[in-house]
N, C-alpha and C positions, 0 to 999 in steps of 0.2 A: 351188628347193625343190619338192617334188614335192606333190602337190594332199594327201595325206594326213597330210605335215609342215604344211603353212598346217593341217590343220585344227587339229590337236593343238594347234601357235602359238595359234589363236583360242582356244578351248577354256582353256587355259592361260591368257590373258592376261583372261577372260573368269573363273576362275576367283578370279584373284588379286585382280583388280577387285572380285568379291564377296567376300573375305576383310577387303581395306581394308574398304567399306564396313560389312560388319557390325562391326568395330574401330571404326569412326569412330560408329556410331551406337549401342554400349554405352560412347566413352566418353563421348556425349553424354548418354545417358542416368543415367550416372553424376552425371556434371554437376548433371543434376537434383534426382537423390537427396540430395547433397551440399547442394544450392539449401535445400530441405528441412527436414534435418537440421539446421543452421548456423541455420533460423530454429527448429524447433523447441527448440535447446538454448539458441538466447540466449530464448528466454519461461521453457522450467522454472529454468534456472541462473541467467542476470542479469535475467529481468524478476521472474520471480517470488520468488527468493531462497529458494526451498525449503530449501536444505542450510545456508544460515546459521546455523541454529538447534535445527540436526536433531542434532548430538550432545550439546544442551545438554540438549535436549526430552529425550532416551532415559535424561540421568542423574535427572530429576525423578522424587520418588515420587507415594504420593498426597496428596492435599489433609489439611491436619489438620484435625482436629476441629473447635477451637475457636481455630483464627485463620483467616477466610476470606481464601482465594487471589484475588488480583485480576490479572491479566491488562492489560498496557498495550501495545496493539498500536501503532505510531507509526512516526514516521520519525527526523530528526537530532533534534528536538528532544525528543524522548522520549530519544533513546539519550544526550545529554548530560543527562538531569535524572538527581539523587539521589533515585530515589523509595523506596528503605530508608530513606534519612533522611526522606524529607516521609512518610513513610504508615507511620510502626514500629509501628501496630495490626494490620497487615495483611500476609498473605504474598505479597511483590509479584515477581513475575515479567515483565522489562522483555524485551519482543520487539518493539523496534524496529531497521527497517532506513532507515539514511538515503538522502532522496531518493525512499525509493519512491513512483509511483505508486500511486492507491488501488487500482485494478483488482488490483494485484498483491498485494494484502490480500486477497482472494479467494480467489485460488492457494495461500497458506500457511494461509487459516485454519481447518484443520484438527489440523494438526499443531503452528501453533504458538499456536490458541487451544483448541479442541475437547478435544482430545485431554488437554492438561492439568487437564481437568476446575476450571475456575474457578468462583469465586462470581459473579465479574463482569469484562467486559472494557475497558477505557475503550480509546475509539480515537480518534486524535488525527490528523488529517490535512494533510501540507505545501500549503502555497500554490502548490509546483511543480504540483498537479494543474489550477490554474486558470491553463493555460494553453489557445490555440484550439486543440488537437491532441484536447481534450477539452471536452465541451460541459458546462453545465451538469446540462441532464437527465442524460446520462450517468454523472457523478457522485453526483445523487439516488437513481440507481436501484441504485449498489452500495453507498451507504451502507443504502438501504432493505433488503438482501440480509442486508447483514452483518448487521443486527439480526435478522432472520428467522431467519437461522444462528444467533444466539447462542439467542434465545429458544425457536426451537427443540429443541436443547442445554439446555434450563433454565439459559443462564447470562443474567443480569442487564447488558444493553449499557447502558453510558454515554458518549453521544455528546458530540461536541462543537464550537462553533466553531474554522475556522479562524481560527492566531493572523496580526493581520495584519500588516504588513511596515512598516518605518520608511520613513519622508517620501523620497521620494527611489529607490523602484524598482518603479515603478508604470506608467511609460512601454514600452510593447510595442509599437513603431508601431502601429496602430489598436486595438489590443486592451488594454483598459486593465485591470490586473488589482484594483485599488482597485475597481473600478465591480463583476467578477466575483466581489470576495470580496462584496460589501454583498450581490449577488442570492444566493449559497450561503449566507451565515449567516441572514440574511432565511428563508429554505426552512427550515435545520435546526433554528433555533426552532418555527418553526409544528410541523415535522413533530414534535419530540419534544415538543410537547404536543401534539397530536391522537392521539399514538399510545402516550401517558403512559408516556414514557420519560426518566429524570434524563439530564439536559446541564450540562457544565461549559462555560460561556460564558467561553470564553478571548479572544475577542474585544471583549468588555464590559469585563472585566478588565485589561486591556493597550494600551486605546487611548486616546488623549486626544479632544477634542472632535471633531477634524476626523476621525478615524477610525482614524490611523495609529497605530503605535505607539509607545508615548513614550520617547525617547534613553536616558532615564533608566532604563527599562526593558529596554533593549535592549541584546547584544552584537553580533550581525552586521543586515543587514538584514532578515533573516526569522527569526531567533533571538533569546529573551530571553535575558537575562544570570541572575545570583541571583534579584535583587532582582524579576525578571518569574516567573521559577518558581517562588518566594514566591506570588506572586498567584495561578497557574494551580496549586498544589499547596490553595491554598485554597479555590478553587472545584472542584475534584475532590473534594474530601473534602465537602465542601455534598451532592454529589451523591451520592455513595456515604452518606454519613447518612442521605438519603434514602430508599434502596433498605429500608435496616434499619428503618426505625421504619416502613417499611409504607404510603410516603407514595402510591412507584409500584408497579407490579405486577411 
């Protein structure tokens, strides 16, 4: 091959060498984007549950007059109670998503509490949040939020204890969640009186001496049955009568 052919050969094979690579390194790059994307869509779509509720939201109108709208932001245990039937003074708008994380009560509540312009929001939170993937503080600081959000909003937040779980699912190798719900219901008393705000103590409500929640009370481990949403529709209403006769601000 004569010295002009090798070169062209180089040249060419030198060529092609950078065509692979820049192929190999947009579809690495790709890769990435994808990396990305995959997280950003599982936090808007499955963490935060934006769309759950978003064609429900767009057919509500406004508020009437004289029946105040209430707002029950929750997880399974909200989305199994009858609250038309516990609250028929009230126009109750149930935006619970089960299992969620509280963090992800954040991310919807605008569209699925704000925006509906409510009297008041009751927000009810599962025991899934007191897990070690979430610290305490962490938890205090989005319930502190969400109140901020509503009252900011003029709507009227009524917090509440976590409900706690029956005898028996308490064991998290080292992490014992009995011990984690005592330290968060402990906090969200103090905080909704330092910060005169009504609370439905569903944890006072629903548990016997030792703290857990009583069989009799209960359908699953972490869910009351009737006869508990009886008790926890009674102390909601405690708390919202409050709001009306002017007791909190």
């Amino acid at each position: 091959m004569s010295r002009l052919g090798k070169m062209l050969l180089g040249l060419s094979l030198v060529a092609n060498i950078g065509v692979i690579y820049v192929a190999y390194k947009a579809i690495e790059y790709r890769g990435h984007i994808n990396f990305f994307l995959d997280k950003y869509t599982n936090v808007v779509k499955e963490f935060s549950n934006r769309d759950v509720w978003e064609k429900a939201n767009s057919e509500i109108g406004p508020p009437r007059p004289n029946r105040p709208r209430v707002v029950f932001l929750g997880t399974q245990v909200t989305s199994r109670w009858n609250l038309a039937e516990s609250f028929p003074e009230y126009e109750i708008v149930n935006r619970a998503v089960p299992h969620q994380r509280l963090s992800g009560f954040l991310l919807r509540f605008r569209p699925d509490v704000v925006e509906l312009r409510p009297w008041a929001v009751v927000i009810e939170i599962s025991s899934y949040n007191l897990r070690p993937e979430s610290s305490i503080r962490e938890l205090t600081d989005y319930i502190t939020m969400l109140a901020d959000l509503a009252r900011s909003n003029g709507i009227h937040p009524v917090l509440s204890t976590a409900v706690p779980p029956r005898d028996g699912n308490t064991g998290l190798g080292d992490y014992d969640l009995h011990d984690s719900l005592k330290v968060y219901n402990s906090w969200i008393r103090k905080f909704a009186d330092s910060a005169n705000l009504p609370l439905a103590d569903f944890d006072t409500a629903l548990a016997e001496t030792d703290g857990f929640m009583a069989d009799s009370l209960s359908y699953e481990m972490i869910d009351p049955n009737l006869a508990g949403m009886s008790r926890m529709s009674a102390v909601v209403s405690e708390a919202l009568s409050k709001i009306g006769l002017g007791i909190v601000r």
